[in-house]
C-alpha positions in Angstrom: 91.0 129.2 21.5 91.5 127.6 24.7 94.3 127.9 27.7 96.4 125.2 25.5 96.2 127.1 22.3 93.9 124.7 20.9 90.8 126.1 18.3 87.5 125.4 19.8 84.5 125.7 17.5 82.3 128.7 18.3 79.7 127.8 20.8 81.7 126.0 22.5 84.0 125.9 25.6 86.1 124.2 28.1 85.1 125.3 31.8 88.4 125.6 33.8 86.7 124.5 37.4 85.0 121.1 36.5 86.9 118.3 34.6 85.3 115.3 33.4 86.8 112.3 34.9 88.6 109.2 33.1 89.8 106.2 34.1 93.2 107.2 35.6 92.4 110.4 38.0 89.0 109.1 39.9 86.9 111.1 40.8 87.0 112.2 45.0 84.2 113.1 46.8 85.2 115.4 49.7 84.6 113.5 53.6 80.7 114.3 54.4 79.7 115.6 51.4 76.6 114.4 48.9 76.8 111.5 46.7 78.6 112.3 43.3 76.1 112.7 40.2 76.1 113.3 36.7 73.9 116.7 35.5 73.2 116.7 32.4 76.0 119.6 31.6 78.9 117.2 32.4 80.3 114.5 30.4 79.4 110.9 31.8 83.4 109.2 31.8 84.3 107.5 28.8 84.5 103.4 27.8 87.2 101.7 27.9 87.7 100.5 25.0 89.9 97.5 24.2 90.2 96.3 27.3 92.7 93.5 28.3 91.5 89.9 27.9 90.2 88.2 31.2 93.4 86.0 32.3 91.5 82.6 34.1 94.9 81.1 35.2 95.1 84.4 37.3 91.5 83.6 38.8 93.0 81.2 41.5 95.9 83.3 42.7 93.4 86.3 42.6 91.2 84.9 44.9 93.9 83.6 46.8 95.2 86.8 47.4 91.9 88.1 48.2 91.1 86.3 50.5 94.4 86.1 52.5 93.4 90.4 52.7 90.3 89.4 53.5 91.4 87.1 56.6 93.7 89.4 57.3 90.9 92.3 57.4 88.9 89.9 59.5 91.6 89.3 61.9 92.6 93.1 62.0 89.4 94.0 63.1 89.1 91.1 65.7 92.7 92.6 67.3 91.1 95.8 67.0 88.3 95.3 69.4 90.5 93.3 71.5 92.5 96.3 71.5 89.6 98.4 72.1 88.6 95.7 75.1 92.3 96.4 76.4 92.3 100.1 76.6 88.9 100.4 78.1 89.6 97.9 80.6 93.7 100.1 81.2 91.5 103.0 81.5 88.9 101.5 84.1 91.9 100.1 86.0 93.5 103.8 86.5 90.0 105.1 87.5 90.2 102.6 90.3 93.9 103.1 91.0 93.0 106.7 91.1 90.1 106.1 93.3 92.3 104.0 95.8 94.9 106.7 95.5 92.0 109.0 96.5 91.1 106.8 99.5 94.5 106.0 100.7 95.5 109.7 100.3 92.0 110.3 102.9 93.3 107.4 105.3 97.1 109.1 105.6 95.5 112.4 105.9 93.3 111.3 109.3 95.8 108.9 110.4 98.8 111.3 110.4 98.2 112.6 113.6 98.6 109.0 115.5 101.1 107.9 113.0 102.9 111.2 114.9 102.0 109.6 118.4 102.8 106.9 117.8 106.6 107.8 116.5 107.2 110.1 119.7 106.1 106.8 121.8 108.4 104.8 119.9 110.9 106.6 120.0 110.6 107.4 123.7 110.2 103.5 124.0 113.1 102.9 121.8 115.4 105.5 124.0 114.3 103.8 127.0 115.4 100.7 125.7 118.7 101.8 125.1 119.2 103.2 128.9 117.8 99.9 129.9 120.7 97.8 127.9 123.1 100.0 128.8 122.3 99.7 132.5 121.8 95.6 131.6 125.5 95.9 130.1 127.2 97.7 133.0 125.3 95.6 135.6 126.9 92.5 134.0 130.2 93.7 134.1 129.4 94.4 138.2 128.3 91.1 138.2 131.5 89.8 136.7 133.6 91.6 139.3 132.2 90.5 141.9 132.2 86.9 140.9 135.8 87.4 140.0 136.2 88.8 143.3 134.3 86.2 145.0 136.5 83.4 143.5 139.7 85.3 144.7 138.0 85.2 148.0 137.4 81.4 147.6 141.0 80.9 146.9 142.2 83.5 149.8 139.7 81.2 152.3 141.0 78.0 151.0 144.9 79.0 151.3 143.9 80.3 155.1 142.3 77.0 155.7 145.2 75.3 154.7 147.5 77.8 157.0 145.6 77.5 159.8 146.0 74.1 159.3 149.4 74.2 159.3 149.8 76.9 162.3 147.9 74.5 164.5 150.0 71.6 163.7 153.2 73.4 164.8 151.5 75.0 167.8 150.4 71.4 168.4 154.1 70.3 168.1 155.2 73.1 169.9 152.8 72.8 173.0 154.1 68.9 173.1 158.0 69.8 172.8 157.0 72.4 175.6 155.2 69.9 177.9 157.7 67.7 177.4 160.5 70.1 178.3 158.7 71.2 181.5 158.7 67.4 182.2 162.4 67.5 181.6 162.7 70.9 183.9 161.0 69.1 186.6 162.7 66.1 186.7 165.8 68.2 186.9 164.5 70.4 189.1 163.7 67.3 191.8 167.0 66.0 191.1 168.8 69.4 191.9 170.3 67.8 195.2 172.4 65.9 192.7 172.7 67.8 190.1 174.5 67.4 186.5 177.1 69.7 185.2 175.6 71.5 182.3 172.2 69.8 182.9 169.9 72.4 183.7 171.1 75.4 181.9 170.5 72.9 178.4 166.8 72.4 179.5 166.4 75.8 180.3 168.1 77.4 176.9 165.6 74.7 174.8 162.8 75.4 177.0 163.1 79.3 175.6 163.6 78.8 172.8 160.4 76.3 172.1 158.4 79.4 173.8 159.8 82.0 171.5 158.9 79.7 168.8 155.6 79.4 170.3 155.1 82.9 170.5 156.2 83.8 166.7 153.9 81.0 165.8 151.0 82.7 167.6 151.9 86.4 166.0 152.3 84.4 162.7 148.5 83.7 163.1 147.2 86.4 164.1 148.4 88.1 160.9 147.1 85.6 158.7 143.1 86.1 160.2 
């Protein structure tokens, strides 16, 4: 009797490890190992026996479907090698981005120490550049001044132009209204044989008082130079 509880003639027996294989549970050969074979202690599989009739309106469809996996196998390998193609040529890019990495690293390294000079220069340059506009800035404004102070002087010249203009027309006027009373003041002086009442005292009263204007004139002058 076996495992199941089923009689087994005497002589004979059912080995637990090895099973003969049928048509539903294939037989798997483990990855790397030999090419299966039949001894002759194991039982070759059995027929099938009554098998389905061969459907031929099914042929075309078959082989349509066939080879539809068949193109799609084909084109499945061909993105497969472009795929491979791709992946080498990503990984031979970052060997060469690497490598420039390598080689730009190198170049920083050496060139640190005049990329240092270079930044105290610059900004030395760059603070001199500052004094520089700030002097620029403060010159202008001295510059401004002074022309704003130089047209203020051009007005002040041009209004003493004008005053000394007028200053020596009066003095002009006043020298003539004195030559003229002197005229006057020696006429009357001849004449004082025969003198006026009230004559001579009038002469002499506008004859001071065209000096004193005169004289303010004068001081009026001076003060404006």
């Amino acid at each position: 009797m076996d495992r199941d509880g089923n009689n087994v003639p005497q002589g004979q027996h059912t080995s637990p490890e090895v099973a003969a294989p049928t048509v539903d549970t294939p037989y798997r050969v483990p990855a790397g190992g030999p090419e299966p074979s039949w001894t002759t202690t194991a039982r070759p599989p059995a027929a099938i026996v009554g098998a389905a009739p061969l459907d031929e309106a099914a042929i075309p469809t078959s082989l349509a479907v066939v080879e539809t996996a068949l193109r799609r196998a084909s084109d499945f390998r061909d993105l497969q090698r472009s795929y491979d193609r791709l992946l080498s040529a990503y990984f031979g890019l970052r060997r060469r981005v690497a490598g420039f990495q390598h080689d730009l690293n190198s170049v920083a390294h050496f060139a640190s120490p005049f990329v240092q000079f270079v930044q105290h220069k610059y900004s030395v340059q760059a603070d001199r550049l500052r004094q520089s506009q700030q002097q620029c800035a403060e010159l202008r404004g001295a510059l401004q001044e002074r022309l704003d102070n130089a047209n203020e002087l051009f007005d002040l010249r041009s209004h003493l132009a004008y005053r000394e203009h007028v200053h020596a027309d009066a003095i002009a006027s006043f020298e003539e209204t004195i030559d003229d009373l002197n005229r006057c003041l020696a006429a009357a002086s001849a004449a004082r044989a025969q003198p006026t009442s009230g004559t001579h005292p009038q002469l002499q009263a506008r004859l001071n008082a065209a000096l004193a204007a005169h004289e303010a004139a004068v001081r009026d002058l001076d003060d404006a130079l």
